[in-house]
C-alpha positions as CSV (number, residue, x, y, z in Angstrom):
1,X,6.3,-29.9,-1.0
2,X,3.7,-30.6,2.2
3,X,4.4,-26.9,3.2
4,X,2.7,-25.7,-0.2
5,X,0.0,-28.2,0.0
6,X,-1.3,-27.3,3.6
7,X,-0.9,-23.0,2.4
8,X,-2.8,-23.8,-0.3
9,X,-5.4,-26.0,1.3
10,X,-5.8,-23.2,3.9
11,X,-5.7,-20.7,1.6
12,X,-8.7,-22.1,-0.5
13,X,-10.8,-22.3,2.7
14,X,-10.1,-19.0,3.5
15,X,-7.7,-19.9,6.6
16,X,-4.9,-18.4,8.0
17,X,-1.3,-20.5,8.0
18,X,0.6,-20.4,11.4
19,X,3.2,-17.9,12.3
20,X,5.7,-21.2,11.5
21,X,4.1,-21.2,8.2
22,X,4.7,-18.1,7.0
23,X,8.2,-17.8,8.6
24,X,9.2,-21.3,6.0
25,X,7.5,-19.2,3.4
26,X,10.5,-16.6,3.2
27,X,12.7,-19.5,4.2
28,X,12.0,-21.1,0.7
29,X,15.0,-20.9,-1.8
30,X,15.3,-20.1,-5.3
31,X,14.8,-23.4,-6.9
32,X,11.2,-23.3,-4.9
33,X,10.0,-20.4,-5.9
34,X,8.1,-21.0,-9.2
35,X,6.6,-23.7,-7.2
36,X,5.8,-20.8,-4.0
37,X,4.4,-18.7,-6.6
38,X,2.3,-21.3,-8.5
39,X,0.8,-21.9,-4.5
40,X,0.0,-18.4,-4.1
41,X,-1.2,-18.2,-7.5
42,X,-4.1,-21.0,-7.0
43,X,-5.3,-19.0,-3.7
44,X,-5.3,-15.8,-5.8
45,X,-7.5,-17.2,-8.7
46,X,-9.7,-18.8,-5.7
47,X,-10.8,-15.5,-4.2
48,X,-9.8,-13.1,-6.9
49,X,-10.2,-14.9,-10.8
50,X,-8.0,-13.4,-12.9
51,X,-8.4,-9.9,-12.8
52,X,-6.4,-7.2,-11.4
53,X,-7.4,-3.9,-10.0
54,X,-5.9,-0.9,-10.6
55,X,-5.4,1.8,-8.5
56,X,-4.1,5.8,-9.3
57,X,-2.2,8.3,-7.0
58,X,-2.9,11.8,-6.7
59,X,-0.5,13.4,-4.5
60,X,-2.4,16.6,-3.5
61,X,0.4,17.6,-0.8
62,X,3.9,17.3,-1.1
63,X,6.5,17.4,0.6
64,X,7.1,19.9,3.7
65,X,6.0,17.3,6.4
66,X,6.6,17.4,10.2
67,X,7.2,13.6,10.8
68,X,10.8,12.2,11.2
69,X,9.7,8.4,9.0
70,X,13.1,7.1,8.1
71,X,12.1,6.0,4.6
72,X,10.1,8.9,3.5
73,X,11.2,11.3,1.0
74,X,9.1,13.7,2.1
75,X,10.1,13.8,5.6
76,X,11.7,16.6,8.5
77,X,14.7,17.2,7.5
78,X,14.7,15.1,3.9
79,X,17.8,16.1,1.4
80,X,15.8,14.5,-1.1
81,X,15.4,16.7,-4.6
82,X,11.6,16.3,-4.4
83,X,8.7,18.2,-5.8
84,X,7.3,20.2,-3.0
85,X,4.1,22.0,-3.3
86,X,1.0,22.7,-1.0
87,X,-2.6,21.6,-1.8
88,X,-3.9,21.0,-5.6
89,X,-7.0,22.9,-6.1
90,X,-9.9,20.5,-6.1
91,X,-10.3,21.4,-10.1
92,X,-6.3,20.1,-10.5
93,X,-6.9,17.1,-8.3
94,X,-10.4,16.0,-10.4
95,X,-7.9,16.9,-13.2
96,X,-5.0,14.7,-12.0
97,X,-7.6,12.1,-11.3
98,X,-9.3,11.8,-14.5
99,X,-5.9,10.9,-16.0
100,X,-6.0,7.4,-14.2
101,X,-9.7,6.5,-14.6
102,X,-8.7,7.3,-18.6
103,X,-6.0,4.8,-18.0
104,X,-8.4,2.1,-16.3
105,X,-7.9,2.8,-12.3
106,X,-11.3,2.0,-10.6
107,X,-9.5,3.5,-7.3
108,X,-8.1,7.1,-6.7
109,X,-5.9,7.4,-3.6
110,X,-5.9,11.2,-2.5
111,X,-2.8,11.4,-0.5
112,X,-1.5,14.2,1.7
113,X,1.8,14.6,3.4
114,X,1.6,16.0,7.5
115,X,0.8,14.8,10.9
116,X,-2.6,14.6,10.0
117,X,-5.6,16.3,9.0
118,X,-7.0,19.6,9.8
119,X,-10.3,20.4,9.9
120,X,-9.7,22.9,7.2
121,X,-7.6,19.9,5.1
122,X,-11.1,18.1,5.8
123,X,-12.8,20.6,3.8
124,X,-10.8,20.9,0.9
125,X,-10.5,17.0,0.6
126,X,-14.2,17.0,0.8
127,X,-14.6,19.6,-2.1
128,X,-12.0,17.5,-4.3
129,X,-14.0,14.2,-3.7
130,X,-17.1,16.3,-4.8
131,X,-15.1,17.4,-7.8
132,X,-14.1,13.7,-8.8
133,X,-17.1,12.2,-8.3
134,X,-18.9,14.9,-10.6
135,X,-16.7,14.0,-12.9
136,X,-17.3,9.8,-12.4
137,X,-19.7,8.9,-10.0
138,X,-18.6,5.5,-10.0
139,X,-14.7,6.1,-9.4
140,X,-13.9,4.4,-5.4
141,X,-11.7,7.0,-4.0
142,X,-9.5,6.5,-1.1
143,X,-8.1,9.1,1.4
144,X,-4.3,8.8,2.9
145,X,-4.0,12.3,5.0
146,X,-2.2,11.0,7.9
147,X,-3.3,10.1,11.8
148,X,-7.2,11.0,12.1
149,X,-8.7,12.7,14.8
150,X,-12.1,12.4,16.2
151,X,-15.4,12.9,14.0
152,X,-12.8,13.2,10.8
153,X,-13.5,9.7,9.3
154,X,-17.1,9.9,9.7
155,X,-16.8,13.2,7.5
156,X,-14.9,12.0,5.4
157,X,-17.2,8.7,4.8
158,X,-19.9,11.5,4.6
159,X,-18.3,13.6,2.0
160,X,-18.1,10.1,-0.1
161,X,-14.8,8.9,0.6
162,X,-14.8,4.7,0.2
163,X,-11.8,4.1,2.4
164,X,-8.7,5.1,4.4
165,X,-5.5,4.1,4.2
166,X,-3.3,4.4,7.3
167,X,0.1,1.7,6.4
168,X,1.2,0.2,9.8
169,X,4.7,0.1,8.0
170,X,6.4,-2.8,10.2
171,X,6.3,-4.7,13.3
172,X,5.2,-3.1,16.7
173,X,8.6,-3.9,18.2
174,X,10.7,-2.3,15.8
175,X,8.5,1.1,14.9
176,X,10.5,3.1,17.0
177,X,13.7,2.6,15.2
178,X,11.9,4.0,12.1
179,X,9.6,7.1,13.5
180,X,9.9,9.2,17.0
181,X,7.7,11.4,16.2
182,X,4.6,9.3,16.0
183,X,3.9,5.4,17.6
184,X,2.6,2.0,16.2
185,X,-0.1,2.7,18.5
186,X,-1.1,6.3,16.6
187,X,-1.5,4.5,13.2
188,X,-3.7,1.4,14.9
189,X,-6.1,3.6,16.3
190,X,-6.5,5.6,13.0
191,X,-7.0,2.4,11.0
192,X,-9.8,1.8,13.7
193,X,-11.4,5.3,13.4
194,X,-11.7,4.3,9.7
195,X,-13.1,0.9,10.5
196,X,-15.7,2.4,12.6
197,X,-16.8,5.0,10.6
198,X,-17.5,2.4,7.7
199,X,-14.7,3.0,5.6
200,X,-12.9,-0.1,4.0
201,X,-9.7,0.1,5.6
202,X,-6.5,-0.2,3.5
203,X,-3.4,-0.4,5.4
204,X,-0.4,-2.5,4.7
205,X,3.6,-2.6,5.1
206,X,7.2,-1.6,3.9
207,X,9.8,-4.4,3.4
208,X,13.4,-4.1,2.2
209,X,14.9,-1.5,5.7
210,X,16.3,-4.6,6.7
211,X,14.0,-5.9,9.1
212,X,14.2,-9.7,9.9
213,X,11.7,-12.3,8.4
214,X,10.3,-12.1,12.3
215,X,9.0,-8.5,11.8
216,X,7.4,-9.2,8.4
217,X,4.9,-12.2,10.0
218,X,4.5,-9.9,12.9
219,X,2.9,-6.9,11.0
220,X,1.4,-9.0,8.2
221,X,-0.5,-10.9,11.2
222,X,-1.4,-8.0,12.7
223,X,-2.8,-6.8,9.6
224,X,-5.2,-9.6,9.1
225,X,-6.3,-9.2,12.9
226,X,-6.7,-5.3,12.2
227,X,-9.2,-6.2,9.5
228,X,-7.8,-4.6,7.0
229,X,-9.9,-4.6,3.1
230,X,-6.4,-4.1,1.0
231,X,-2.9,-4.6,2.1
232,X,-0.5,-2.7,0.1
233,X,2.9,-4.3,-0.2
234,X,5.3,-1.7,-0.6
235,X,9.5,-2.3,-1.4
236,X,11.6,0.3,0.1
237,X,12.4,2.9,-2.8
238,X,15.7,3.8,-0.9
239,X,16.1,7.5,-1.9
240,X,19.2,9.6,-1.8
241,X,18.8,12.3,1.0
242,X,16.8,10.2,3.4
243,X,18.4,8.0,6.5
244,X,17.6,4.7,4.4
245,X,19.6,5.8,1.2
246,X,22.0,3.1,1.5
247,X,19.3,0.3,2.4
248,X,19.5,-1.8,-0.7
249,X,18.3,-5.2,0.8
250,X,16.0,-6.8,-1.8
251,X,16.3,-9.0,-4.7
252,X,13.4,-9.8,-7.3
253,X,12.8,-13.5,-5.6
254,X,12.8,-12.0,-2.0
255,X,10.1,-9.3,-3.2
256,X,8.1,-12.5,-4.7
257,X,8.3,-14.7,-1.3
258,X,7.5,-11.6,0.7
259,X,3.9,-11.2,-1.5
260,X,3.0,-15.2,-1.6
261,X,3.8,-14.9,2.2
262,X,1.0,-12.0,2.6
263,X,-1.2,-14.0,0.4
264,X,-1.1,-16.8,2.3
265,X,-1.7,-14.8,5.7
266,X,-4.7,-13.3,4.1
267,X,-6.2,-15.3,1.4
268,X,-9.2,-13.2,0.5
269,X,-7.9,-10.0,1.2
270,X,-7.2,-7.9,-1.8
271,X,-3.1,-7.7,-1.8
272,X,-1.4,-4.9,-3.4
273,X,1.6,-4.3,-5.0
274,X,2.3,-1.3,-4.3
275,X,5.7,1.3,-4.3
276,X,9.0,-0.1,-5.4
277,X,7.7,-3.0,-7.5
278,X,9.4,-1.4,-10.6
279,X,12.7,-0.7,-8.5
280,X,12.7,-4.4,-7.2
281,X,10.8,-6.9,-9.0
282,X,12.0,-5.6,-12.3
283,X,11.8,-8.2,-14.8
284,X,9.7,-10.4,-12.8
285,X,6.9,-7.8,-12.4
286,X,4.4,-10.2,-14.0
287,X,5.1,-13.2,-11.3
288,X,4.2,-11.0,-8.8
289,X,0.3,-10.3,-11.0
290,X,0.0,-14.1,-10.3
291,X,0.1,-13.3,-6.3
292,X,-1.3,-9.8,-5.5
293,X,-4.5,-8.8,-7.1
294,X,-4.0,-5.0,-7.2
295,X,-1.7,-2.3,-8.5
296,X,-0.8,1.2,-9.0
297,X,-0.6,2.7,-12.5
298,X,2.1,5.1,-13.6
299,X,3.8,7.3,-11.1
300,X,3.9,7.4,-7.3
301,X,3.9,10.1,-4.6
302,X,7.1,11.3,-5.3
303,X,8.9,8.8,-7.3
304,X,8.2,7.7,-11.0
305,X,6.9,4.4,-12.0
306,X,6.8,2.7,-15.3
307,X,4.5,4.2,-18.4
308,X,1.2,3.5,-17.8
309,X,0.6,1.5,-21.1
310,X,3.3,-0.5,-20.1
311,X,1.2,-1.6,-17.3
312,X,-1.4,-2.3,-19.4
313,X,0.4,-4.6,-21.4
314,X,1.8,-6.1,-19.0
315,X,-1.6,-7.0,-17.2
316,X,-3.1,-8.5,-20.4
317,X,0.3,-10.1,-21.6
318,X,0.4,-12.1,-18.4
319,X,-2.8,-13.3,-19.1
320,X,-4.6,-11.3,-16.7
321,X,-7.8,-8.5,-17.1
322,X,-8.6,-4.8,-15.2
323,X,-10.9,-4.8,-12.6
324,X,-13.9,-3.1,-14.1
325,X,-15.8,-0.3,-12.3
326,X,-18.9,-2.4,-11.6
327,X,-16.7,-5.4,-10.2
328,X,-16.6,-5.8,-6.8
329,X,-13.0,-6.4,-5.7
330,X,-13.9,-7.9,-1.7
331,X,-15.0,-11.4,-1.9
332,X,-18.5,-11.7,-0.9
333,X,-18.2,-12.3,2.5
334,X,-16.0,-9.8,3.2
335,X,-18.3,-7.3,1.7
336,X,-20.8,-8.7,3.7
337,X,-18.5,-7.7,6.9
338,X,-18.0,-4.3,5.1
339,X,-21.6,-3.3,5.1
340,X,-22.4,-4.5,8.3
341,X,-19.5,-2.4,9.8
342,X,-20.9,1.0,7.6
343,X,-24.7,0.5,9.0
344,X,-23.2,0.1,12.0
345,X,-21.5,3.0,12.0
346,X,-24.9,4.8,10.3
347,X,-26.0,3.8,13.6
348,X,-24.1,5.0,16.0
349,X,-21.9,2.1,16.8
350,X,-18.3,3.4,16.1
351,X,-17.1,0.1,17.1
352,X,-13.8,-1.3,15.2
353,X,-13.3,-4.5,14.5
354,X,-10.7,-6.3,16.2
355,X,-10.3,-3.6,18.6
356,X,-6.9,-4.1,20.1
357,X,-6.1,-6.9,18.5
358,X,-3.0,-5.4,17.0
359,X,-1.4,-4.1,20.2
360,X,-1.3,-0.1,21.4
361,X,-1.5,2.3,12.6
362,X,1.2,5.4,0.5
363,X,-0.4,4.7,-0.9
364,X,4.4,2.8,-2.0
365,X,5.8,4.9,1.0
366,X,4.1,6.7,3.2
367,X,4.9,10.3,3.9
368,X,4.1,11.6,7.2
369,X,2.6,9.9,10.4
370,X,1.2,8.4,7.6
371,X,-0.4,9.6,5.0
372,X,0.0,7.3,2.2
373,X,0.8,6.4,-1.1
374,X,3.3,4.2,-2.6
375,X,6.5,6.0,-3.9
376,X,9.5,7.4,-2.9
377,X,7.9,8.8,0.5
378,X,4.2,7.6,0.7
379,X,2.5,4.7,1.8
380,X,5.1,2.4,1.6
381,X,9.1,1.4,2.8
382,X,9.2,1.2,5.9
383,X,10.7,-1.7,8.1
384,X,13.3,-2.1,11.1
385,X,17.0,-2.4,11.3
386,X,17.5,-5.9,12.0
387,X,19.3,-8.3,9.2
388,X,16.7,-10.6,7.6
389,X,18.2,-11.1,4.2
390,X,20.8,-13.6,2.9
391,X,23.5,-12.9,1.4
392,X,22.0,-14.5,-2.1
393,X,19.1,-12.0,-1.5
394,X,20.6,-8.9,-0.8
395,X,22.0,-6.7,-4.0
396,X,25.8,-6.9,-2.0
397,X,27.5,-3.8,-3.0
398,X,26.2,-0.6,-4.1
399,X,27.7,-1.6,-8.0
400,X,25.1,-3.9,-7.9
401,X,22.3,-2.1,-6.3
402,X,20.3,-0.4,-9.4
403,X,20.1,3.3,-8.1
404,X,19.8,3.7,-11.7
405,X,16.1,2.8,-11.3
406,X,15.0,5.6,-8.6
407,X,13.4,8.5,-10.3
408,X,12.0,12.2,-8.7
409,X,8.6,12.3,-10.3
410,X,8.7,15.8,-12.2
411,X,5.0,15.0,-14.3
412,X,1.6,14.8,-13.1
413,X,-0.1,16.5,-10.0
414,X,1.8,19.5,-9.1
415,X,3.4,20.2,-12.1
416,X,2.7,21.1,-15.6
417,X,4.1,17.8,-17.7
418,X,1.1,15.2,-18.6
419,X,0.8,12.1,-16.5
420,X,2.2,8.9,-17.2
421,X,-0.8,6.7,-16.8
């Protein structure tokens, strides 16, 4: 099909498809999508080999956040039967941490749910880094503590942090039917204060609230002009309790499209999936390896994934290998970018890329303004109200929408049951 040619030409040169593009992309149907998949795959291999990098969620706040998100679990005025808990002890988080790194995960996302950061939440993130780090100098760690204010990122970078992850979530135009009590412009410029400080930014999107296909290539666009190092690709885990409980809008091969579309938009850019996969990929979990780059392992923020062996297996049954600690995951110009941005910032400079680029920004769902963090209310679902789905994508009734498949996390941080990873 000359639509998959010219992706993957682009895509192998490192260029971006038009907005038309990546609109026919989620236009494809069914009996193209081995063939979309196979297109996103060769782009994959180009920039990223074979290998898959896995990433570990240490939710070191739960619950009891401020900010109305529609999707989040751990939102104002969320009925959702959550763990809730104030901060882990920097000995509990290094704890909770060292469970992924066993399992493999080069990356630990420290997530917190709230507004944002106080200086005092500054400190005690700082001491936990310390405390991971003792443990495994080498382990990346990323912080997801909501919108930043100024001078926090450059501590953070200071106290050893390797990136930020602030999710933009959807399009500009349709934030405000999702959040009131922040803006799209709040989580740009705290994707920018991460930028400039040298961080690698991670910052990505939710799909499945019933946005239209428009407001997907809007914020995945945006998201390449932003700059951002990793985009997490989250699935709306549509949790009983929250505004979104009834939003069952995705099927396996809509999940898939939606990834080969962000490949194709950023073709060297490590692409993650992130919350929900389990929830909506299901069975075709190892189709979406051969498009994104990146995972979580085990649980989420507030949701549970699948074992984290079963990961494992998967990874290597698909044919696939982890990320090792010493591999770097940005492609080598990118990294180039990356360095220049931090010596930059060593300097001075402050200056984000792409300032404005993206307009007046989870790890799965993102609780709070932001903070992130895949799961049932961390960096991830998040999306607008508009109808983008067909009827052959959509689940259809709530028989067939697999609630079965939504699970409170009651193990790991915050509790006394073992991990899953």
């Amino acid at each position: 099909m000359d639509l998959l040619d010219t992706l993957t030409a682009k895509g192998l040169r490192g260029e971006t498809p038009t907005r038309e593009e990546a609109l026919a992309v989620l236009a494809t149907t069914d009996d193209e999508l081995l063939d979309v998949v196979a297109a996103a795959g060769r782009v994959r291999r180009r920039w990223f080999g074979r290998r898959v990098k896995l990433n570990y969620l240490v939710n070191l706040k739960s619950g009891l956040c401020p900010e109305d998100c529609s999707y989040c679990s751990q939102r104002l005025g969320s009925k959702a039967e959550i763990l809730k808990y104030t901060w882990l002890k920097p000995g509990q988080a290094a704890e909770a941490a060292k469970a992924g790194v066993s399992g493999g995960a080069k990356r630990v996302c420290l997530v917190a749910s709230g507004r944002g950061p106080t200086d005092r939440d500054i400190d005690r993130v700082t001491d936990t880094v310390a405390a991971i780090k003792e443990a495994d100098p080498a382990v990346e760690v990323c912080a997801c503590l909501g919108l930043l204010s100024d001078n926090q990122a450059e501590r953070l970078k200071a106290a050893g942090v390797d990136a930020y992850n602030h999710n933009l979530n959807t399009s500009e135009g349709t934030y405000g039917d999702i959040a009131t009590t922040h803006t799209y412009a709040d989580r740009v410029d705290t994707v920018q204060k991460a930028h400039g400080a040298g961080l690698s930014a991670c910052s990505g999107l939710i799909a499945g609230m019933g946005e239209s296909d428009e407001d997907l290539v809007d914020v995945v666009f945006a998201l390449r002009e932003l700059g951002s190092d990793s985009v997490p690709v989250n699935f709306l885990i549509p949790f009983e309790g929250t505004p979104l409980a009834k939003e069952w809008n995705l099927s396996p091969q809509r999940c898939l499209r939606i990834l080969a579309m962000v490949r194709f938009v950023n073709p060297d850019t490590e692409v993650r999936i992130a919350g929900g996969r389990e929830v909506h990929l299901r069975s075709l979990q190892p189709l979406g390896l051969h498009i994104a780059n990146s995972i979580f392992l085990g649980d989420y923020l507030t949701s549970e994934g699948q074992a984290g062996q079963a990961d494992l297996d998967m990874i290597r049954d698909a044919g696939f290998e982890i990320e090792g600690m010493g591999e770097g995951t940005l492609t080598r110009h990118r990294a180039d970018v990356a360095a220049h941005a931090g010596a930059a910032a060593a300097g001075g400079c402050g200056t984000a890329p792409a300032a404005g680029a993206c307009g007046p920004g989870g790890c799965g769902t993102a609780p709070a303004a932001g903070a992130c963090g895949p799961g049932g209310g961390g960096c991830g679902p998040c999306g607008g109200h508009a109808h983008g789905d067909t009827a052959a994508d959509a689940p259809g009734t709530d028989e067939e929408a697999r609630t079965d498949l939504v699970r409170v996390r009651r193990r790991g941080a915050g509790t006394e049951l073992a991990p899953n990873a």
